[in-house]
C-alpha atoms as one frame of an Amber mdcrd trajectory, in Angstrom:
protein
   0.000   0.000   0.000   1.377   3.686  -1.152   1.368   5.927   1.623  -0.560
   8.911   1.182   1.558  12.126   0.544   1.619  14.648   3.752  -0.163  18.776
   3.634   2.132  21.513   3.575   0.315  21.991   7.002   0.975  18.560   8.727
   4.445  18.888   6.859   5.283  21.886   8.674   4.031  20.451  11.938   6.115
  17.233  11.538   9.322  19.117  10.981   8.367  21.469  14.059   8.856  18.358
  16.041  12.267  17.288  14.756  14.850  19.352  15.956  17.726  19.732  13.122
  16.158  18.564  10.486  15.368  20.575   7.135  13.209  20.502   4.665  14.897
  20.327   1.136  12.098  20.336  -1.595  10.285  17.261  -1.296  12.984  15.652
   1.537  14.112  16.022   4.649  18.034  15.943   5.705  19.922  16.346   8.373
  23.837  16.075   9.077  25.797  14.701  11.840  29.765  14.840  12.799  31.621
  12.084  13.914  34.927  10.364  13.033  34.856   8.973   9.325  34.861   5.218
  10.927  32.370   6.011  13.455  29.881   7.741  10.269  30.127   4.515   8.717
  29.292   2.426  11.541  26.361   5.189  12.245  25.530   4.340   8.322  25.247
   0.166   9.193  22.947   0.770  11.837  20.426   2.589  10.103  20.626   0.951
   6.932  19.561  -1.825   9.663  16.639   0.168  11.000  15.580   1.141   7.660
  15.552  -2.286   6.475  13.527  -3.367   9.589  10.960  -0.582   9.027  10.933
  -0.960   5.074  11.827   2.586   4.412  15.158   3.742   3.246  17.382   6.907
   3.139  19.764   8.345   1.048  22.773   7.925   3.007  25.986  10.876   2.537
  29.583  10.527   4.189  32.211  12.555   3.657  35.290  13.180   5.873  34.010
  13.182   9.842  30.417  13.847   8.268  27.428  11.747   7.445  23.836  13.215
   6.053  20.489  11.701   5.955  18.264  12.269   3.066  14.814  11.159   3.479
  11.775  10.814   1.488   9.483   8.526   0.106  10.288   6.975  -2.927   6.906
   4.684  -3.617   4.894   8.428  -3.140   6.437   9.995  -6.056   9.314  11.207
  -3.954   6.932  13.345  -1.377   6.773  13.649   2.065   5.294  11.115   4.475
   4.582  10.096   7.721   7.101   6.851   6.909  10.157   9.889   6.526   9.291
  11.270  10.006   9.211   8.167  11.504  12.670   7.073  10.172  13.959  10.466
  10.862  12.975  10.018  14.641  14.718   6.477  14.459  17.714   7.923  13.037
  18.185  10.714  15.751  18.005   7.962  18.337  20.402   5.962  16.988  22.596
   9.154  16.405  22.475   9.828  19.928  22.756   6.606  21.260  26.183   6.220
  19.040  27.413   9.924  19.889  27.364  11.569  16.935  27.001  15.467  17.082
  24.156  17.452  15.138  25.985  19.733  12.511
């Protein structure tokens, strides 16, 4: 089943409740800072997650950084409920591996 495509109103009161995280057209990204190992490890575990929940992010490291690019793909590439629940999941498992909020 497709999920249905989120309001610019319940868009903007998702992203209200997610500290750090912007919207970028039809996405939402955030960055985090870490050592270049540790990003990749950070990268494992939520490709983990993702794969648990059936929703997957676009997935950025560069040197001591690693970015999050989420939306739904099966939607035409709009905004969901799905991308603020993996968003939540990833800041948890950002935290819980120490990774600092760029």
């Amino acid at each position: 089943m497709t999920p249905e495509p989120l309001s610019e109103e319940e868009i903007a009161s998702y992203l209200a409740e997610l500290v750090g995280w912007e919207r970028e057209g039809h996405a939402i990204a955030r960055t985090y800072r870490h050592t270049y190992h540790e990003c990749v490890h950070l990268a494992m575990y939520v490709a983990a997650k993702a794969r648990e929940v059936g929703h997957h992010p676009d997935i950025h490291i560069t040197w001591q950084r690693i970015r999050f690019v989420v939306t739904t793909h099966d939607a035409g590439h709009r905004l969901t409920t799905r991308d603020f629940a993996l968003a939540r999941h990833i800041d948890a498992i950002a935290a819980g591996h120490g990774a600092e909020a760029v």
